[in-house]
C-alpha positions as a Markdown table, in Angstrom:
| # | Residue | x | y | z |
|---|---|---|---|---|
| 1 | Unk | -7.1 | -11.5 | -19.7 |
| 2 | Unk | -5.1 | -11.4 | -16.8 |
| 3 | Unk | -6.0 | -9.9 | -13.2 |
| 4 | Unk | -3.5 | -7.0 | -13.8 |
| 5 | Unk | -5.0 | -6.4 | -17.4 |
| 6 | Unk | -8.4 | -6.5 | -15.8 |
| 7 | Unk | -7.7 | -4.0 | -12.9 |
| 8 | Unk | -6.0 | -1.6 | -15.4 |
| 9 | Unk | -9.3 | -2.3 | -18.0 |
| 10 | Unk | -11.2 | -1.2 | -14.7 |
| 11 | Unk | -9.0 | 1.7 | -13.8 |
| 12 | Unk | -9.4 | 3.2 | -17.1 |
| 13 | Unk | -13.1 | 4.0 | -16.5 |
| 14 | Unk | -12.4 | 4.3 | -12.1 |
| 15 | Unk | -9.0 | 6.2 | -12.0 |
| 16 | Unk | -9.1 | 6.9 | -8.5 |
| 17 | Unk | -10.9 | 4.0 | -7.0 |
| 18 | Unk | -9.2 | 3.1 | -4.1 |
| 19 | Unk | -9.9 | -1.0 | -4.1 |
| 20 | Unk | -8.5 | -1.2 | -7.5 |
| 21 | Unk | -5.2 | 1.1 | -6.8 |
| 22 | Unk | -4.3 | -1.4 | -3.7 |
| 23 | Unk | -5.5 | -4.3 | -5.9 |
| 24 | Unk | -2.9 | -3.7 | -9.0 |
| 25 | Unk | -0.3 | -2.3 | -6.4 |
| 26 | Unk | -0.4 | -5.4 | -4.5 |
| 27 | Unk | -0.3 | -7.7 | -8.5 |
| 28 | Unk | 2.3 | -6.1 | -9.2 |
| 29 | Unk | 4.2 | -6.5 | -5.8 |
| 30 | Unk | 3.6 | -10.3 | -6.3 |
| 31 | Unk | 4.6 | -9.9 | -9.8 |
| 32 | Unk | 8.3 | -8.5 | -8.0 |
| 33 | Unk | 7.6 | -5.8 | -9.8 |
| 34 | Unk | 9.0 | -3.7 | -7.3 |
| 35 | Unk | 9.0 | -0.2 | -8.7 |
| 36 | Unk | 5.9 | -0.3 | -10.5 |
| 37 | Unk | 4.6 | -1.2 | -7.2 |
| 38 | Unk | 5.7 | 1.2 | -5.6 |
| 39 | Unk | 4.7 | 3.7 | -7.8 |
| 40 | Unk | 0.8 | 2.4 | -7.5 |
| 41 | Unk | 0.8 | 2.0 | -4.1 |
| 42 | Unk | 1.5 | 6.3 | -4.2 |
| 43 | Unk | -0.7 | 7.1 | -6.7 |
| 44 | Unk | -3.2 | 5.5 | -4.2 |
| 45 | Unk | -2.0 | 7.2 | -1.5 |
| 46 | Unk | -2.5 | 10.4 | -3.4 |
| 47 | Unk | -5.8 | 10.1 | -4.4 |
| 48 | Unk | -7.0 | 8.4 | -1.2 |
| 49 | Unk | -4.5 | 9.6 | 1.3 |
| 50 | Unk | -7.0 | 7.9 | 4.1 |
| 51 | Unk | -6.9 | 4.2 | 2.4 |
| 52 | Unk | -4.9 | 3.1 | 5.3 |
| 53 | Unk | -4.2 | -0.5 | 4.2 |
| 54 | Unk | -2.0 | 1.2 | 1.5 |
| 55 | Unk | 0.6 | 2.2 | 3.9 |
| 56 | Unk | 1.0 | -1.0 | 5.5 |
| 57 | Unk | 0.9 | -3.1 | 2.6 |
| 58 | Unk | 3.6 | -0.6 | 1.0 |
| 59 | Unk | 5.7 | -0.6 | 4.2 |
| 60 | Unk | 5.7 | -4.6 | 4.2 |
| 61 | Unk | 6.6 | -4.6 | 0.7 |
| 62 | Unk | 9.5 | -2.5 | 1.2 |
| 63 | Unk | 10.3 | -4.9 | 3.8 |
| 64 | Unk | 10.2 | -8.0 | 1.8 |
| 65 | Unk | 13.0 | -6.8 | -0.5 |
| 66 | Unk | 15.1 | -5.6 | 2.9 |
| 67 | Unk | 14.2 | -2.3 | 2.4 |
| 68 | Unk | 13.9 | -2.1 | 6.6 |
| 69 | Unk | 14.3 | 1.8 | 6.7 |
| 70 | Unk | 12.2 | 2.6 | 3.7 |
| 71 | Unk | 10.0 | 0.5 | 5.1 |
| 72 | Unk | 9.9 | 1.9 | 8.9 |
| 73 | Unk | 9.1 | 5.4 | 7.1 |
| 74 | Unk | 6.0 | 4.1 | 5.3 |
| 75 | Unk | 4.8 | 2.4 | 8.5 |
| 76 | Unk | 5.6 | 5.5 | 11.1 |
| 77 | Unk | 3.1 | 7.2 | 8.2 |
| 78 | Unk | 0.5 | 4.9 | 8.3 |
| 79 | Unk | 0.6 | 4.8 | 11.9 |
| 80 | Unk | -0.1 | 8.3 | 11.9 |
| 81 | Unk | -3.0 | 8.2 | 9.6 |
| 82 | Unk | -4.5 | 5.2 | 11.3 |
| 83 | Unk | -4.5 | 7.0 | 14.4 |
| 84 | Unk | -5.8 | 10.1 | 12.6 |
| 85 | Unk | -9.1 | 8.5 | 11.0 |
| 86 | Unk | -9.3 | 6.0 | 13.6 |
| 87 | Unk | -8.7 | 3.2 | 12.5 |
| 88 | Unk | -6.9 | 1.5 | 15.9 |
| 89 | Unk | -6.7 | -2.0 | 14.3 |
| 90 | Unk | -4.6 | -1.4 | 11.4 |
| 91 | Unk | -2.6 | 1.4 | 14.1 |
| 92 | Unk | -1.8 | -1.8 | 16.2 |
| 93 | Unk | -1.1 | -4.0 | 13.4 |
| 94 | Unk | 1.8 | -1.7 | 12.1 |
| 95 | Unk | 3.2 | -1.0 | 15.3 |
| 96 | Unk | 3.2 | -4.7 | 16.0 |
| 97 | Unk | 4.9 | -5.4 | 12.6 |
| 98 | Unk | 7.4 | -1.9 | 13.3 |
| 99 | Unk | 8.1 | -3.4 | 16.6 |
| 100 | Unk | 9.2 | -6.8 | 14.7 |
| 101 | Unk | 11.7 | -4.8 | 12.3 |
């Protein structure tokens, strides 16, 4: 079984499990499966809208593919919630990686 078939397996039973959701967003973003991706990493968002590491790891993604304004958006959002729950290392680890864009 592969690790995308097993966090899906797992997902059945744990929908909204916010490890998993970043863990087959980020398969399938090293699978270049862009949209898919994509797609997981806002389901994720939705249903943990505090799970900070999604927005970075979303707005990098977006700028892998040189998808730099797409991915300035998703950053400037998670910036915003980091600052929100508090969470100043991941705030200064986007803006650093912004700053670099």
């Amino acid at each position: 079984m592969s690790k995308e078939e097993k966090l899906r397996a797992l997902l059945a039973t744990e929908p909204n499990d916010g490890f998993l959701n970043f863990g087959l967003a980020m398969e399938l973003a090293k699978q270049e499966r862009w949209d898919e991706s994509f797609t997981q990493f806002d389901h994720l968002i939705e249903v943990d809208p505090n799970y900070v590491g999604a927005y970075f790891h979303k707005g990098k993604t977006l700028a892998s593919i040189n998808r730099i304004e797409e991915a300035r958006v998703e950053l400037r959002r998670g910036i915003a919630k980091a600052a929100e729950v508090g969470d100043l290392h991941a705030k200064g680890e986007m803006e650093e990686f912004l700053a670099g864009l």
